[in-house]
SERO-336121 format. One record per residue (C-alpha): z, y, x; residue in one letter. Coordinates in steps of 0.02 Angstrom, whole numbers, plus 50000, padded with zeros to 5 digits. Layout:
! SERO-336121
+-------+-------+-------+-----+
|     Z |     Y |     X | res |
+-------+-------+-------+-----+
|     Z |     Y |     X |   A |
...
+-------+-------+-------+-----+
! end
This chain:
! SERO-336121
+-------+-------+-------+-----+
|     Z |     Y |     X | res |
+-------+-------+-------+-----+
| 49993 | 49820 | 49048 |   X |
| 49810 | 49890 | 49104 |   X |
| 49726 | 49839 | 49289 |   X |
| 49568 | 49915 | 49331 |   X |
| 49490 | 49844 | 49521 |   X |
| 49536 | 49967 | 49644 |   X |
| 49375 | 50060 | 49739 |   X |
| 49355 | 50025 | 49950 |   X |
| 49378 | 50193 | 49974 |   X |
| 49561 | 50180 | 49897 |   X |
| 49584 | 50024 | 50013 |   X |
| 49519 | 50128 | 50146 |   X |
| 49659 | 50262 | 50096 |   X |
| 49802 | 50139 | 50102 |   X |
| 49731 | 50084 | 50262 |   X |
| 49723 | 50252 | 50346 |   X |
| 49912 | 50292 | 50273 |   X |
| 49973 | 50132 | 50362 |   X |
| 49853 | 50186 | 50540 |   X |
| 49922 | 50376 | 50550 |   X |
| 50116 | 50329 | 50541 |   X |
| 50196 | 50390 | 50706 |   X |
| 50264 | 50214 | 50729 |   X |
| 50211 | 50040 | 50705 |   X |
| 50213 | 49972 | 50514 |   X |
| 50359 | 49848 | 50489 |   X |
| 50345 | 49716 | 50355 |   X |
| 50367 | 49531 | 50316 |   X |
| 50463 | 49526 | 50471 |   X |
| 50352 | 49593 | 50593 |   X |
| 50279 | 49751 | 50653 |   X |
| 50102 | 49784 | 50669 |   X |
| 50061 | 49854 | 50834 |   X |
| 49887 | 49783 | 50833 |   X |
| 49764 | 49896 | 50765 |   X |
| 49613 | 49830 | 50769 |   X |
| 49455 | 49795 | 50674 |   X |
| 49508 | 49608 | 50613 |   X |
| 49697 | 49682 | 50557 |   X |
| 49594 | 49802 | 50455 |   X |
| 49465 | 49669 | 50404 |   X |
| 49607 | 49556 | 50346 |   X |
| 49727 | 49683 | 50254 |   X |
| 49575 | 49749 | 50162 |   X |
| 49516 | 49594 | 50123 |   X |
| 49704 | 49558 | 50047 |   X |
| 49729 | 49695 | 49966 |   X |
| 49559 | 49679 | 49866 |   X |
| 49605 | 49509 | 49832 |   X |
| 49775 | 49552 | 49755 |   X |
| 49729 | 49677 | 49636 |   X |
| 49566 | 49580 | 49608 |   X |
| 49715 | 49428 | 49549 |   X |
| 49800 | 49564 | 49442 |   X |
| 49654 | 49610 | 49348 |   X |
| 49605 | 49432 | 49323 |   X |
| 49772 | 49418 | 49244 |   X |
| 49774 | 49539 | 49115 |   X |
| 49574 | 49500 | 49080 |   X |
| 49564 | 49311 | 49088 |   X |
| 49743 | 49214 | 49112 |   X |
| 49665 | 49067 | 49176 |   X |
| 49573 | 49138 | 49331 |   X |
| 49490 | 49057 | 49452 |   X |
| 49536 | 49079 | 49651 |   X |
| 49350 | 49054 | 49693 |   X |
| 49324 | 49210 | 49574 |   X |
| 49418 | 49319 | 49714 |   X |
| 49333 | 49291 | 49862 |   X |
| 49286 | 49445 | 49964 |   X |
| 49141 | 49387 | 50087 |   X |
| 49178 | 49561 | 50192 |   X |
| 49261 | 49706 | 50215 |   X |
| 49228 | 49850 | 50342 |   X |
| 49351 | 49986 | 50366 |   X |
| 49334 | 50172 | 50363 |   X |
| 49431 | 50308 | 50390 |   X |
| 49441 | 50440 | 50266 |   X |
| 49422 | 50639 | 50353 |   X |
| 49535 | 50733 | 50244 |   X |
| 49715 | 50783 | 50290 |   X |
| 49830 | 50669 | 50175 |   X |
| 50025 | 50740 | 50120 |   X |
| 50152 | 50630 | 50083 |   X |
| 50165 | 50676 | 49921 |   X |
| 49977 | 50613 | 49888 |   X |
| 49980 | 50484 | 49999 |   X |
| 50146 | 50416 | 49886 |   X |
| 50035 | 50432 | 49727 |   X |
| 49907 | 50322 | 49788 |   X |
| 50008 | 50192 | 49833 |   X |
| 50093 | 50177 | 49684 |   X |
| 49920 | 50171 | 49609 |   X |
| 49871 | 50024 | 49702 |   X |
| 50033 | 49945 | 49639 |   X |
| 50009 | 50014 | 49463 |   X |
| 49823 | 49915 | 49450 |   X |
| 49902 | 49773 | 49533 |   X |
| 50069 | 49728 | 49486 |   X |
| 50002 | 49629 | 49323 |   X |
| 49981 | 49460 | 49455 |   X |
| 50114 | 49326 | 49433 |   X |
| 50139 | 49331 | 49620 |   X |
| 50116 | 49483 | 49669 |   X |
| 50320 | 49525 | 49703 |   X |
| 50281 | 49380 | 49850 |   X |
| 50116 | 49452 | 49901 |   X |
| 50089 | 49527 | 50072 |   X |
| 50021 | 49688 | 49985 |   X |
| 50167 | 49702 | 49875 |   X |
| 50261 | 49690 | 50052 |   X |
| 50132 | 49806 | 50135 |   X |
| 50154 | 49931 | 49987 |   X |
| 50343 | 49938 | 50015 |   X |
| 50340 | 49962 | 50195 |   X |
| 50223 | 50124 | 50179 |   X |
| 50300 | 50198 | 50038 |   X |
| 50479 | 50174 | 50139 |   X |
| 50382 | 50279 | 50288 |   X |
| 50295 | 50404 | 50191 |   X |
| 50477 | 50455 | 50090 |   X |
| 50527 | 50481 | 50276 |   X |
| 50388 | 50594 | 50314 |   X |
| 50421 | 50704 | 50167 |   X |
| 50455 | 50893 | 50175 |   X |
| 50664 | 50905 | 50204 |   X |
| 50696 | 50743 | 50239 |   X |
| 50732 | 50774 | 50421 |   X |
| 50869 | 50895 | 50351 |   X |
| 50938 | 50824 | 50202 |   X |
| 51120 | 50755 | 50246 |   X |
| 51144 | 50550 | 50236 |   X |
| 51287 | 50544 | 50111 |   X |
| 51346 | 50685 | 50009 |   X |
| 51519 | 50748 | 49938 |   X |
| 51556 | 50901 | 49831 |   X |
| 51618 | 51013 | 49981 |   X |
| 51434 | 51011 | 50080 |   X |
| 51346 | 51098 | 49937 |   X |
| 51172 | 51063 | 49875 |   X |
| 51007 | 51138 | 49975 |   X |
+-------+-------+-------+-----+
! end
């Protein structure tokens, strides 16, 4: 496998995809209904971290914790209008770079990841529509 270190504006994506759902963000057995600076501070900060772990992994096996400290990390929204479909890509890019870590199916950000890309596959064009369940008789549209 390949890891590259993920840019802040992609962190700044995943935040924004997580911000615009309709409802709060379930995962790791709690919802996040606080949106505020520190949230975004902290889940940037995390999500750095992890792929920053991942990459360490496939560079150098015997990494260093101290080498992944993230002194800061100040959110900002990205301006352009985000489909599903694109916002699905991206997170499977983030998980793509950073799936390499040896922890990373216990991380928060694998968690995070999961929870958003469950959301977003609801938000997608026909979902609404398409029938739960499906036998011969109903056809396919």
């Amino acid at each position: 496998m390949s890891a590259i270190r993920i840019s802040r504006d992609h962190v700044d994506l995943l935040l924004t995809l997580a911000y615009i759902q309709r409802e709060p963000l379930s995962y790791r057995g709690g919802e996040l209904r606080h949106w505020d600076a520190e949230w975004f501070r902290f889940a940037g900060i995390d999500l750095i971290r992890t792929n920053l772990r991942s990459v360490q992994m496939v560079d150098t096996p015997e990494w260093d914790e101290a080498d992944t400290y993230i002194p800061t990390f100040t959110y900002g929204i990205p301006k352009n209008g985000i489909s599903p479909a694109f916002a699905l890509k991206q997170v499977q890019y983030y998980e793509y770079q950073t799936c390499d870590w040896s922890e990373w199916d216990k991380s928060d950000a694998k968690a995070f990841c999961d929870a958003l890309k469950s959301r977003l596959i609801s938000r997608l064009p026909g979902w609404e529509e398409a029938p739960w369940g499906w036998h011969r008789d109903m056809g396919l549209s």
